[in-house]
C-alpha positions, 0 to 999 in steps of 0.5 A, a space after each residue: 500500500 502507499 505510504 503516504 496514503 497510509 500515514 494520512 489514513 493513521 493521522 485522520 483516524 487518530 485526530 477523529 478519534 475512531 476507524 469508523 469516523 476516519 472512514 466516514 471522512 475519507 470515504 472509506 470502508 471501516 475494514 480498509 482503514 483498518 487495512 492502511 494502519 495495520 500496513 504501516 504497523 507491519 512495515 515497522 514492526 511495531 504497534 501504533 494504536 492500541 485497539 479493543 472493542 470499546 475505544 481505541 488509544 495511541 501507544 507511545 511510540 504511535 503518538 511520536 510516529 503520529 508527531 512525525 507524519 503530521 510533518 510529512 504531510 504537511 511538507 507534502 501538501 507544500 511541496 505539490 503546491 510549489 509545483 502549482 505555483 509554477 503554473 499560478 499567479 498570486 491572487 487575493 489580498 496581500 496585507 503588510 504593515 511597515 514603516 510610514 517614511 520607508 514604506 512610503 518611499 521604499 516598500 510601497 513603489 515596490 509593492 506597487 509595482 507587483 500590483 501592476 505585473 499581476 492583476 488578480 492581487 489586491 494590496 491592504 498596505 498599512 503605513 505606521 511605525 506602531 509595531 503591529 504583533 503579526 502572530 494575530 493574522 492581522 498582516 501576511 507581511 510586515 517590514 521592521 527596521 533595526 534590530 530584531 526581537 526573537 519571536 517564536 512561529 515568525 521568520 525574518 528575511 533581511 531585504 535591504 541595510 539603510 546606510 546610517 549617516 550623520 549630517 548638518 547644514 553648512 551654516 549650523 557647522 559654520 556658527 558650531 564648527 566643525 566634527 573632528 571626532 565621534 566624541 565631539 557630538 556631545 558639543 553639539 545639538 541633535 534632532 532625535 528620531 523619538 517614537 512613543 516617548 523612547 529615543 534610541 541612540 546614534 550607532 558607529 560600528 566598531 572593529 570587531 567590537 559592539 557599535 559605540 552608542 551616543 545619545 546626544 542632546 537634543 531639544 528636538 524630538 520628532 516622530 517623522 524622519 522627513 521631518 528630521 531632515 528639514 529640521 537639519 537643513 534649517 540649521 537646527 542641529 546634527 540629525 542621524 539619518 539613511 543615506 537615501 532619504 537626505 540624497 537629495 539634500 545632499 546634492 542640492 547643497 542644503 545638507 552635508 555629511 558630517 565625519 565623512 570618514 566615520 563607517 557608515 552604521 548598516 541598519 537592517 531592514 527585514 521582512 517577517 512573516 509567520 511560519 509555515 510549511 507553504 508560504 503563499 505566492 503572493 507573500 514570496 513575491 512580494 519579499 523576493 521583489 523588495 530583497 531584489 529591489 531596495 537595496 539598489 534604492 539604499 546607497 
């Protein structure tokens, strides 16, 4: 008999309880169920179900055996449905939460543009730096940048690194002076990224050490990394920011780096979703087509 077939039979029959139940449900004769458990017990040697005339129960090494097909079954499942996405296109609602600035200048064009190579996909994009838990099923995929919590049952994929820089406008630098130094910062004044009342610290990488940590001071908070950019470029302090978002700026005249040969800190940024033994197209395109795609958009 197929082994496969068999070990889906032995699943059926002890999640409903009954040979007879599992028969009913699979559209089996009792006697054939029956059949497909006793092949696989002769094929190892071993009893799976203990059976009498009133109930029927896993033996200890059936209720292990039972653990392990579970996860052939399921890897089966995914294994043909990878065959069948081959032959598919992503259809239905693809659910992400990111965060606003990167979201809206990064992630979005990206998802955007997925949207238009593929008709039968909806998108439900939800812009926020409000860290949503996606273990809820609220969102099939969610962005996160910086440094990662371990979340049990949630899988990362790295899709870009922002290149983190310190920078001012000439004239704040011409009436404060010049950077020669990390440690010179702290004479300064800074405009700081602050969500839900927590500032985090600037990072320098370090050889073969943790990134040096700075919190400067600051009489300027702000939520929005724009925000912090124009505040920079009106000469109100240092501000800590990618590479990508004050290109422009930079260009232009109205920013400058500071420290310019200071490493740049790489500042993660992943895709995470909740694991599974298939993941669904839609989800897999989506993190293919920003890991392929952002980190063009970060030098």
């Amino acid at each position: 008999m197929d082994r496969l077939t068999s070990m889906a039979v032995f699943v059926k029959a002890v999640d409903l309880g009954s040979f007879a139940a599992a028969a009913e449900a699979l559209d089996l004769s009792g006697p054939m169920v029956g059949k497909h458990v006793r092949s696989l017990e002769e094929r190892l040697g071993v009893r799976l179900i203990n059976r009498t005339t009133r109930r029927q129960s896993l033996s200890d090494f059936g209720r292990a055996y039972y653990d392990r097909c579970r996860v052939v079954l399921a890897e089966a499942d995914a294994a043909d449905a990878l065959a069948a996405d081959q032959f598919s296109q992503p259809r239905g609602k693809l659910r992400v939460s990111m965060p606003v600035h990167f979201g809206r200048c990064c992630v979005a064009p990206v998802l955007l543009e997925l949207a238009q190579l593929h008709a039968t996909l909806e998108l439900d994009l939800s812009l926020s730096d409000a860290l949503h838990d996606i273990s809820d099923g609220s969102y099939d995929l969610a962005i996160r940048t910086g440094i990662l919590e371990d979340r049990a049952g949630v899988t990362a994929r790295r899709v870009a690194r922002q290149r983190m820089i310190v920078c001012a406008s000439p004239g704040y630098l011409a009436s404060h002076g010049e950077l020669l130094r990390i440690e010179d910062i702290g004479s300064h004044q800074a405009i700081l990224y602050s969500r839900g009342g927590r500032t985090g610290p600037w990072l320098f990488p370090r050889k073969d050490e943790p990134a040096l940590e700075i919190t400067p001071a600051s009489r300027l908070r702000l939520d929005d990394l724009d925000a912090i950019a124009e505040a920079a470029a009106l000469g109100m302090g240092l501000a800590w920011l990618p590479r990508w978002l004050v290109r422009e700026r930079m260009q232009s005249g109205t920013l400058v780096p500071v420290l310019p040969e200071q490493p740049e800190f790489l500042y993660d940024c992943h895709a995470l979703w909740l694991q599974t033994p298939h993941l669904p197209l839609k989800v897999r395109l989506a993190v293919d087509a920003l890991a392929a795609t952002l980190p063009k958009l970060m030098t």
